[in-house]
Structures are given as structure tokens and as C-alpha cells.
NUVEX-122284 format. One record per residue (C-alpha): y negated, x, z negated; residue number from 1; residue in one letter. Coordinates in steps of 0.05 Angstrom, whole numbers, plus 32768, in hexadecimal, padded with zeros to 4 digits. Layout:
BEGIN
{{Y,X,Z},NUM,"a"}
...
This chain:
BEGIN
{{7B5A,86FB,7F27},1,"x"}
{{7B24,86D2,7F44},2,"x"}
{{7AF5,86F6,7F19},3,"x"}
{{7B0B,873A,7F36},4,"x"}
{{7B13,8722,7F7E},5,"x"}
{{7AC6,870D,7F72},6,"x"}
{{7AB1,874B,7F5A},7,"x"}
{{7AD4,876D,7F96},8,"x"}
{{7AAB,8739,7FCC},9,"x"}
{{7A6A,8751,7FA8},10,"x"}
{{7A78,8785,7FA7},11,"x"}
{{7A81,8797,7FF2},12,"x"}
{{7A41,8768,8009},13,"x"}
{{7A15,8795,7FD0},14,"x"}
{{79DC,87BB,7FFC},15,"x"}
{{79EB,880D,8005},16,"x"}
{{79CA,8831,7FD1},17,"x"}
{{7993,8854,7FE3},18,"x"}
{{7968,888F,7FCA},19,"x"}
{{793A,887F,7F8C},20,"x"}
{{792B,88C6,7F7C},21,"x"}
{{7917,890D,7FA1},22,"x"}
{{791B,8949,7F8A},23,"x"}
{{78E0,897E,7F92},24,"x"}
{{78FB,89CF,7F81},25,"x"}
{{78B0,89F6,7F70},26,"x"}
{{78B2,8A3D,7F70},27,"x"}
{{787E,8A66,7F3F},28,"x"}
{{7895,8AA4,7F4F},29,"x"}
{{786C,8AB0,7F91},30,"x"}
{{782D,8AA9,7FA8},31,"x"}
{{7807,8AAF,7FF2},32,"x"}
{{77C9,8AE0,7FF1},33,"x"}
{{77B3,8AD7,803D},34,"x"}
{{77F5,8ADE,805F},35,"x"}
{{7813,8B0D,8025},36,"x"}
{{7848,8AF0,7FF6},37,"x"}
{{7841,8B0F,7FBD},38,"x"}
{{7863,8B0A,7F72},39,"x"}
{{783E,8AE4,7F43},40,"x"}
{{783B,8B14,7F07},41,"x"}
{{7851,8AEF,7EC6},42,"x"}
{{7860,8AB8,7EF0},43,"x"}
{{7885,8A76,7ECB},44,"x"}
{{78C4,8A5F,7ED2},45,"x"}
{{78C8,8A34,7F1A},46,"x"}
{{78D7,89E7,7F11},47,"x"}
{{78F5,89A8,7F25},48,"x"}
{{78D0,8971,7F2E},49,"x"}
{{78F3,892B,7F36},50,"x"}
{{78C9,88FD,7F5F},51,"x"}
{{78D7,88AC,7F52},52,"x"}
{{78D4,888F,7F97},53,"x"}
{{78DB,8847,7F86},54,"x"}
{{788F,884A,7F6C},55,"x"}
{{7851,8848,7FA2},56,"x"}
{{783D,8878,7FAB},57,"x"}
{{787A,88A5,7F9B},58,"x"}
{{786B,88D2,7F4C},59,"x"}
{{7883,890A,7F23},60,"x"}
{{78B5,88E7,7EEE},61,"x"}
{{78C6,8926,7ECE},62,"x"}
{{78C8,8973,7ED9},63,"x"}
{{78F6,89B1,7EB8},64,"x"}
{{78F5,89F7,7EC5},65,"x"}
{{792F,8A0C,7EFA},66,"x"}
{{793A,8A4B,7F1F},67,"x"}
{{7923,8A48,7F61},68,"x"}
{{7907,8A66,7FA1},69,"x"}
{{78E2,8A5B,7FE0},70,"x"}
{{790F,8A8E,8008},71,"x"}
{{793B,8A6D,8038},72,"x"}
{{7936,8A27,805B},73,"x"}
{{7917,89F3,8031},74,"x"}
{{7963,89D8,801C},75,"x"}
{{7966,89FC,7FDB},76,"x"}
{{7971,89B6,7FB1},77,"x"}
{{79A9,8986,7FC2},78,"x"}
{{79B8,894A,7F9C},79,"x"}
{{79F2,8922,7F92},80,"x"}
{{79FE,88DC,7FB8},81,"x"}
{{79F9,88B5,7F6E},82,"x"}
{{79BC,88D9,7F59},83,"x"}
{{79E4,88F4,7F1D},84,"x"}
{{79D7,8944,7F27},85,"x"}
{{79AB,8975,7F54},86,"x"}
{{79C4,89B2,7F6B},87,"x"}
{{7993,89ED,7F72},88,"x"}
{{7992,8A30,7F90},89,"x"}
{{7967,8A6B,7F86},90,"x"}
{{796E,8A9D,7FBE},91,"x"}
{{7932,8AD0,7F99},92,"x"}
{{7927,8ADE,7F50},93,"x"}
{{78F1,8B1C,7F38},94,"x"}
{{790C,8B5D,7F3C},95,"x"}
{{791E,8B80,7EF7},96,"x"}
{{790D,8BC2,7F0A},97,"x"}
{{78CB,8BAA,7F29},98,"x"}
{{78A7,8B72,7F1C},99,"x"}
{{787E,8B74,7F57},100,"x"}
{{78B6,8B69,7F88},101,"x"}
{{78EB,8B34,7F8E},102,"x"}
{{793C,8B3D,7F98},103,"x"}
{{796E,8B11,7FB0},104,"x"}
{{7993,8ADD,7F7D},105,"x"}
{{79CE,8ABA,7F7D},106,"x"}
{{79C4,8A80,7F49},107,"x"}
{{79D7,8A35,7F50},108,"x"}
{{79BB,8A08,7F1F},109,"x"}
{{79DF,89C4,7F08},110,"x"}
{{79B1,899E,7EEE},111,"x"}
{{79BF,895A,7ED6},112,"x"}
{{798C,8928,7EE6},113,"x"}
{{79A7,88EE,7EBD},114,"x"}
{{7994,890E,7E81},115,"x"}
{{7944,8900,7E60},116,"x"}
{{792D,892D,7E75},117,"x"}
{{795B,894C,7EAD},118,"x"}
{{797C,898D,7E8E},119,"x"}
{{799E,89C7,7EB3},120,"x"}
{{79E6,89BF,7E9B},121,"x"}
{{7A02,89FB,7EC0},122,"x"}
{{79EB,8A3F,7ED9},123,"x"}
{{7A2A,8A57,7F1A},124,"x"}
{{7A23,8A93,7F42},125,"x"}
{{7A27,8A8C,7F91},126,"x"}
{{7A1C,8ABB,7FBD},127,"x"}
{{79DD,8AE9,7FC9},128,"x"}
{{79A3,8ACD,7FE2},129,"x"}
{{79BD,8A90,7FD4},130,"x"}
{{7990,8A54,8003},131,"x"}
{{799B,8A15,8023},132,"x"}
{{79D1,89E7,8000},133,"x"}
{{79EE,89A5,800B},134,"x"}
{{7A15,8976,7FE9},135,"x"}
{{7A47,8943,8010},136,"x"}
{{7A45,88F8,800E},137,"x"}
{{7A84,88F4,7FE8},138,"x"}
{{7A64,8919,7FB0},139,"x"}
{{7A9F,8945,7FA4},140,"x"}
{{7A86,8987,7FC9},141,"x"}
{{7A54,89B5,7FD2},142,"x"}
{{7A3D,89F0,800A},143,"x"}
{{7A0E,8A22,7FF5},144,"x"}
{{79FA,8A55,8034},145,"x"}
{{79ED,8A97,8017},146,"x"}
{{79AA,8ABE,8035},147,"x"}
{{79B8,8B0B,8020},148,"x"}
{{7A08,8B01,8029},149,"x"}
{{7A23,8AE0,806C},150,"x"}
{{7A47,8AB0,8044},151,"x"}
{{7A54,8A6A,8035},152,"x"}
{{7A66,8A56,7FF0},153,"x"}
{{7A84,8A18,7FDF},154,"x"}
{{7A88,89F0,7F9B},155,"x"}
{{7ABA,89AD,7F85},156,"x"}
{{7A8C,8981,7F59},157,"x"}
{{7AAC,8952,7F2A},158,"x"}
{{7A84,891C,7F02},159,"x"}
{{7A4F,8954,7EE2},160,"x"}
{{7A7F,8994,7EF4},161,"x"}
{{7A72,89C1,7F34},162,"x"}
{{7AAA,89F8,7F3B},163,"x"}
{{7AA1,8A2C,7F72},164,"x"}
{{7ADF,8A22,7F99},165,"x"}
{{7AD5,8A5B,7FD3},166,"x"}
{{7AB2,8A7E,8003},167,"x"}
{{7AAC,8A7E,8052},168,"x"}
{{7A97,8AC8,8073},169,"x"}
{{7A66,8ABF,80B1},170,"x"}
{{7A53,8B04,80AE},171,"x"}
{{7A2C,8B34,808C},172,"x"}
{{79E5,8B35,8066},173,"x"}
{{79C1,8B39,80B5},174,"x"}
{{79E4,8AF7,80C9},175,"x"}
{{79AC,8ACD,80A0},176,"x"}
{{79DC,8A9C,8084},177,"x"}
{{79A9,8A69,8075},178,"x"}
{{79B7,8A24,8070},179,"x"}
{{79FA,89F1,8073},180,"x"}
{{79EF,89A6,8084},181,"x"}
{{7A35,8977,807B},182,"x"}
{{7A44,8942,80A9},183,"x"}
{{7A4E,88FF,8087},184,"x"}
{{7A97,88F4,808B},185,"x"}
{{7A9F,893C,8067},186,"x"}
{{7ACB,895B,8098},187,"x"}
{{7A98,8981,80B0},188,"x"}
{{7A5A,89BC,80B4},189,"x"}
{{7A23,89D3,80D9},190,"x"}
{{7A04,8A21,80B4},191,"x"}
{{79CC,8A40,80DB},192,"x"}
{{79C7,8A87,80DF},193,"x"}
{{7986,8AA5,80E3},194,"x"}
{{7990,8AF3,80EF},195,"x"}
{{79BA,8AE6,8132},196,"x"}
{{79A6,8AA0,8152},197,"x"}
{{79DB,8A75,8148},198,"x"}
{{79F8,8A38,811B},199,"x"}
{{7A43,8A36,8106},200,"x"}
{{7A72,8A05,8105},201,"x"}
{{7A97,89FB,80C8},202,"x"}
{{7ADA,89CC,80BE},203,"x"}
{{7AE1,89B7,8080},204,"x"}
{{7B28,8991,805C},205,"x"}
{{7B1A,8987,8012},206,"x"}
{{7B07,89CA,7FF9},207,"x"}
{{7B1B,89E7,8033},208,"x"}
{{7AE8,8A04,8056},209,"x"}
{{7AF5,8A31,8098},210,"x"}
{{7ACA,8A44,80D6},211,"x"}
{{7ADA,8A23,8115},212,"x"}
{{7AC6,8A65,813D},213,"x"}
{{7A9F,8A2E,8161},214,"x"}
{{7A4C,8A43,8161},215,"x"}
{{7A0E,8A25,817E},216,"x"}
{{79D1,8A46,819C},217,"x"}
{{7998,8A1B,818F},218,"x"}
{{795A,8A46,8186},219,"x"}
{{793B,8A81,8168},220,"x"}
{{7948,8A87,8119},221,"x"}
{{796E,8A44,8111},222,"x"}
{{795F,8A33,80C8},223,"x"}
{{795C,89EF,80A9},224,"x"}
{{7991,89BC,80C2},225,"x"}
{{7995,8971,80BA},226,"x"}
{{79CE,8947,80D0},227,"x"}
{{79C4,88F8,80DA},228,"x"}
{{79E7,88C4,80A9},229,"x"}
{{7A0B,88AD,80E5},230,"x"}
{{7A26,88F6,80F6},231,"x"}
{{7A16,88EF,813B},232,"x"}
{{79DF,8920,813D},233,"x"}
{{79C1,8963,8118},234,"x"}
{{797D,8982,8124},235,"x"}
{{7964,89CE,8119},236,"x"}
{{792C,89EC,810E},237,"x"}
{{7928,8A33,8133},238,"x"}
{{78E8,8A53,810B},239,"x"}
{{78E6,8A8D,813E},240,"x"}
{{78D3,8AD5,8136},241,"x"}
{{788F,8ABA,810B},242,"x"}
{{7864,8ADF,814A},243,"x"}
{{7833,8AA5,8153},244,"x"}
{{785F,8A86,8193},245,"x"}
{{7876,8A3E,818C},246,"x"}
{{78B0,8A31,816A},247,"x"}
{{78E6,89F9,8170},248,"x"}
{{7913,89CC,815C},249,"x"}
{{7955,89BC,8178},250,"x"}
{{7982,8978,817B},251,"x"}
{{79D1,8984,817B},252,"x"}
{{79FE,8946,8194},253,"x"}
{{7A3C,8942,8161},254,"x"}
{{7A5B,8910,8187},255,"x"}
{{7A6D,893D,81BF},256,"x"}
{{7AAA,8965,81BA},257,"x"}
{{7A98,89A2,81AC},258,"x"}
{{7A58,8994,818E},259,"x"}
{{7A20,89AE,81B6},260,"x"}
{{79D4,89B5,81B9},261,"x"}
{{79B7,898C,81E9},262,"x"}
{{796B,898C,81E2},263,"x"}
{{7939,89BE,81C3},264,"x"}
{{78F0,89AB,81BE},265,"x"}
{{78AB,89D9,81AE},266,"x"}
{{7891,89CB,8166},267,"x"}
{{7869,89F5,8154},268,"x"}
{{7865,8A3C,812E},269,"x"}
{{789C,8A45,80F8},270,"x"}
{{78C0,89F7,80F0},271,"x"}
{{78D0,8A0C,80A3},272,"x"}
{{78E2,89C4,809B},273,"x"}
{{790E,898C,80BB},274,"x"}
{{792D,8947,80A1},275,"x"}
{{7944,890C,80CC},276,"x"}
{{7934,88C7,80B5},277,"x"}
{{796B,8899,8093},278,"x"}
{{7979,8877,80D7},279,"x"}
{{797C,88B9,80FD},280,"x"}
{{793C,88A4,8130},281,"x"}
{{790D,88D8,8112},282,"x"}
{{7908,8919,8101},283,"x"}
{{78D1,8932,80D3},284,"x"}
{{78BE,8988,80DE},285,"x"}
{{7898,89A8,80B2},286,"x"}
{{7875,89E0,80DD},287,"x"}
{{784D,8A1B,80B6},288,"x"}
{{7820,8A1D,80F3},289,"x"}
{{7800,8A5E,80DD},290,"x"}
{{77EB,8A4B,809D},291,"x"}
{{7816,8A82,807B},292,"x"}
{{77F3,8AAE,80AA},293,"x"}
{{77B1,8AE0,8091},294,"x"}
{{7779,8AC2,80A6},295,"x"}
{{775D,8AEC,80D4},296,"x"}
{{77A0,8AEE,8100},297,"x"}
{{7799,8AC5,8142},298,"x"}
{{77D4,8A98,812D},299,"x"}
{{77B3,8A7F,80E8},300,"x"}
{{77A2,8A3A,80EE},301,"x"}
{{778A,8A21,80A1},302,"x"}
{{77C2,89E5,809C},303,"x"}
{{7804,89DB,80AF},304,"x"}
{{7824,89A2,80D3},305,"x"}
{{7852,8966,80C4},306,"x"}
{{7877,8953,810A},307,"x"}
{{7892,8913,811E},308,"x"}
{{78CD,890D,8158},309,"x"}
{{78EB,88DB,8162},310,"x"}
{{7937,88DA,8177},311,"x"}
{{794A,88B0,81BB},312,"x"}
{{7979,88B9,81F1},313,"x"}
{{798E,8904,81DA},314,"x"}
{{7948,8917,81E0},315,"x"}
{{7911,8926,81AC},316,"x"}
{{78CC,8919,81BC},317,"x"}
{{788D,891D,818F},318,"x"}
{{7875,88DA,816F},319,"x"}
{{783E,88F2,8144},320,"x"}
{{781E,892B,8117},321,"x"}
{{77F5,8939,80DE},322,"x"}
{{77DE,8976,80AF},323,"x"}
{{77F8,898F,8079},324,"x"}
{{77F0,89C3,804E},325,"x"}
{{77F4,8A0B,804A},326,"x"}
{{783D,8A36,804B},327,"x"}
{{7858,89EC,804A},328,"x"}
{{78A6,89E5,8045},329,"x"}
{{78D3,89A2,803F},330,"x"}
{{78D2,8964,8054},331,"x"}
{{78FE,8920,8037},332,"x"}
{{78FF,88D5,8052},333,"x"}
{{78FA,889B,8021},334,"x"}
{{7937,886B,8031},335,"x"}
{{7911,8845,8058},336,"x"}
{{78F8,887C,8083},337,"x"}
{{78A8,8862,807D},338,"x"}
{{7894,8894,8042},339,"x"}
{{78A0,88DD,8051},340,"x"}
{{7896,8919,801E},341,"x"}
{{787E,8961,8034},342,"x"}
{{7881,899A,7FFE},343,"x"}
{{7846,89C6,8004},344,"x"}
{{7850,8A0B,7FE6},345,"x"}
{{780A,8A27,7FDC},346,"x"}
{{77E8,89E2,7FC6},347,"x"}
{{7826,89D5,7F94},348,"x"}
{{782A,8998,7FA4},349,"x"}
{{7852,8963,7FD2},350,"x"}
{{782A,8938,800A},351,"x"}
{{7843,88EF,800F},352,"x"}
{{7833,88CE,8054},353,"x"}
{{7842,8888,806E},354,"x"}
{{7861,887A,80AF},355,"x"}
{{784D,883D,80CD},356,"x"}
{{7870,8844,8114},357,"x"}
{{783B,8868,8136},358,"x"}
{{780E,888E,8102},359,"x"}
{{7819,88C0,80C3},360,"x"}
{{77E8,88AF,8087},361,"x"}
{{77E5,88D9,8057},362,"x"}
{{77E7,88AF,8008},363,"x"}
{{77F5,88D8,7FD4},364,"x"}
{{77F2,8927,7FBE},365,"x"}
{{7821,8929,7F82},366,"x"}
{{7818,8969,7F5A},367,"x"}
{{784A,899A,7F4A},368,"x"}
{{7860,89D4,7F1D},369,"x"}
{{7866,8A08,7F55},370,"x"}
{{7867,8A11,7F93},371,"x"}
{{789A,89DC,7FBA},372,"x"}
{{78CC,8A00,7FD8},373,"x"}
{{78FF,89C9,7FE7},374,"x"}
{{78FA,897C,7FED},375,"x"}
{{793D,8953,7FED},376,"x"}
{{795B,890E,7FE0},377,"x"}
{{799B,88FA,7FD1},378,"x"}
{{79C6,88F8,801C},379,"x"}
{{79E5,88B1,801E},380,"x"}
């Protein structure tokens, strides 16, 4: 008994686990020939790369092929709160009929990263298109937003097995389904909607999911969507009609009752991007910044931009900036919230800077097998 009742006390003072591992989804599929994205002819097969945080700087531990695609917010990997599996989406794959054009997929990969090296251990179908996923602190559920469809579809996940277990209608293909963030008790979730402007409020009671019939209007093209680990706030990134204006990103108070937007703050051109720190006080943007652009258009600038705001008050307000690469995408926080990763599409490989409380250094450029499309740690 006494040995038990110890186990239990150490068990409650033990220290959260944190992150030891990100995730990096490279598409090979694509390329950008001044502004154009073309397919790569012959291309091979896109990759994961797991990155081993723990070391400094941050390096490639290992790296499998995986379906995957830049199309869609820079969500398209989720892993599980024990590090045990990665779920992966791949909203394009190579037309059939015509290898020089792409069509919309609907593959989720399981891929279990336990194993030396990680393997894909199943192959599901979502819907079309399918983008942005996430992957709930309980570990037991999963939300996949679906690009080309207007739906949500959701997944159970037991020890190594994902089941699909539903799907939420938003609308049709033009609603631009395109990302769903969970709050941290599970109960429930923000999905932006790029084709009409708004974000929708999901409930959610096991496997359960409904709409509320309760939207926000943040922005232009809300895409990516974070939501803090205390569940008090979300951000958005609204990437705009890509017209060379300024772009933003929006902060939405969860506390309030209904949940509302209550600030919205210039960025930049086309916030692909966003991730808020592990304690909520920062928010890190990726912005394109033009650098997708052809180079003789008026909005090309030849780097993007990482973006610092900081969180206070329920305000955001710039901290701090730095360049990045070109057609750059994700973003992820170490646990601590000093390292931060960027995936850079057209370089193929992922920027590490160091944040010092009032500078970005960049440290490291860790190589890749593709394109990153997606950057993601494990939501704790």
C-alpha cells in the first residue's frame, strides 16, 4: 500500500510532459517557377521528416515517404499528445489522366512513429481536398477539414487504431473548409472557411460532433487556426484575396460567451502560417510577403517573413520580425517557447530561430526531402 500510495504522490508532482519531437510534412510534387506552381514531372514520393527537438540545434532523426501536399493551411500533420502516431493529410495528389495537373485527394495517413524507422500503418479516406487536421489532448479523436468538400470528418483513435467515426456538412466545395483547431478540454471547435469569410463553431460530446450555427467573422480567407493550451484564446490568419494588400491576423476571446473576435491586426501579404507559444503570450505568422509572387510583379519581395505578436490585454501587437524564405508555410514552438521552426517550401528546408525576449536569430537550416508544407508538435 505504501508503495502504491508513493507511486501515486510521484506521480502527481512529475513535471507535464512536453514536446521532444516535430513533425515536418515535405511535398515533392510541386514546384514554384516565378510565381507559377507547377508539377514536378517524375517527381518522388513527398516525406516526413521527424525533427528531435531535445538536441541544439533541433535535426532530422529520420525521414519516410508519406503522401502529402502543400494545398490548404499549413495543418496537414497532427500528432498525438504521447508522441506515439502522426496523422497526415494530403489534400492534392497528380492527376492520372494528366500528369501535368494536380486533383484533389482524400487520404489520411497513420503513421506510427514509435516504430525504427516510423512506418505508415494505415492508409483512411476523408473527405476531398482533405487539409488542416487536429488531434485532441485526450488523444482519443481526430478533425480533418476537407478543402474540395465543405466537410468535417472526424476519426476515434485507439492506442495505434484511427476509425472514421462521421462527418459534419458546412457546405459545399465553395465554402473552403480549411482547417479545425480543438480547444483543450475537447468539448470544443473552431474550422475556418476560406471561400465565404467566416470560422464555425463546432460542439463536440465524444464522437459527437455538431455545428453550433454559431460563426465568426474575423478577416478575409480565414485559414490556419491555433487555440491556446489554456483555451482562453484562438488566433486566425485571414491570407486575403493574394492582391498585394496587407493581410491579417485575427485574435478570438473564448472566454466570452459566445466566443467572439475582438482584435484583428495588419501582417502582412498572405499569413500562410500561425502558432501561439506554449504559454499563449505569442503568436508566430508566417507571411509569404510576395515571395510566391513572379518577380517582376510589384508585390514580389525575394523573402518572406516570420512575425512575432505578442498577446496582452486582448490585444496583439508586433514584437519582432525576421526573413524567411521563399513560399514559406508553418510554424511550431519548442516547449519552452525560445526555439521556433519555420518550414520553407521552395528552399526544402526548415529555419530554426532563437527567441531571446526581444530579437529572432536565426541557428540552424535543417534540410529536407521536399518542400515543407506543414510543421507541428504534439498539442499538450
Amino acid at each position: 500500500m505504501r508503495l502504491m500510495l508513493l507511486a501515486i504522490v510521484l506521480f502527481l508532482l512529475a513535471p507535464p510532459a512536453f514536446a521532444q519531437i516535430a513533425v515536418s510534412v515535405n511535398d515533392n510534387k510541386v514546384m514554384l517557377d516565378n510565381g507559377t506552381v507547377k508539377v514536378v514531372p517524375n517527381a518522388p514520393p513527398d516525406t516526413l521528416s521527424v525533427i528531435d527537438l531535445k538536441s541544439t540545434p533541433p535535426r532530422v532523426v529520420s525521414e519516410i515517404p508519406v503522401p502529402g501536399s502543400v494545398v490548404g493551411p499549413p495543418f496537414s500533420v497532427a500528432i498525438t499528445p504521447d508522441e506515439g502516431l502522426a496523422l497526415v493529410t494530403a489534400a492534392m495528389k497528380v492527376d492520372p489522366s494528366d500528369p501535368t495537373k494536380q486533383v484533389a485527394d482524400n487520404r489520411l495517413s497513420v503513421v506510427d512513429l514509435r516504430a525504427n524507422p516510423p512506418q505508415v500503418i494505415a492508409t483512411l479516406e476523408a473527405g476531398k481536398g482533405a487539409a488542416g487536421v487536429s488531434i485532441n489532448r485526450q488523444g482519443n479523436l481526430a478533425l480533418v477539414a476537407n478543402r474540395s468538400e465543405g466537410t468535417v470528418s472526424v476519426y476515434s483513435i485507439h492506442g495505434r487504431t484511427v476509425t472514421p467515426a462521421g462527418k459534419v456538412t458546412l457546405g459545399d466545395e465553395k465554402t473552403g473548409v480549411s482547417h479545425a483547431a480543438i480547444t483543450p478540454d475537447g468539448k470544443m471547435a473552431l474550422v475556418s472557411r476560406d471561400g465565404d469569410d467566416r470560422i464555425s463553431v463546432l460542439s463536440i460530446e465524444g464522437t459527437k460532433v455538431e455545428h453550433t450555427k454559431r460563426d465568426l467573422n474575423a478577416g478575409l480567407r480565414p485559414y490556419g487556426v491555433d487555440i491556446s493550451s489554456k483555451g482562453d484564446i484562438a488566433v486566425v490568419a485571414n491570407i486575403g484575396r493574394g492582391q498585394g494588400d496587407a493581410d491579417t491576423a485575427s485574435l478570438i476571446d473564448l472566454r466570452a460567451n459566445p466566443p467572439r473576435v475582438v482584435d484583428t491586426i495588419t501582417v502582412g501579404q498572405t499569413p500562410e502560417g500561425i502558432k501561439l507559444s506554449p504559454d499563449g503570450s505569442l503568436v508566430a505568422i508566417i507571411a509569404m510577403n510576395g515571395s510566391n509572387k513572379p518577380r517582376q510583379s510589384p508585390f514580389f519581395n525575394d523573402h518572406g517573413n516570420l512575425v512575432l505578436l505578442r498577446v496582452s490585454g486582448g490585444k496583439l501587437s508586433k514584437v519582432a520580425e525576421a526573413p524567411i524564405g521563399h513560399w514559406s508555410q508553418g510554424a511550431a514552438f519548442s516547449p519552452d517557447g525560445r526555439t521556433i521552426l519555420v518550414g520553407n517550401m521552395v528552399e526544402k528546408e526548415v529555419w530554426v530561430f532563437e527567441w531571446d525576449g526581444s530579437a529572432l536569430k536565426q541557428t540552424a537550416k535543417l534540410k529536407v526531402n521536399g518542400g515543407s508544407a506543414a510543421v507541428r508538435v504534439a498539442d499538450k
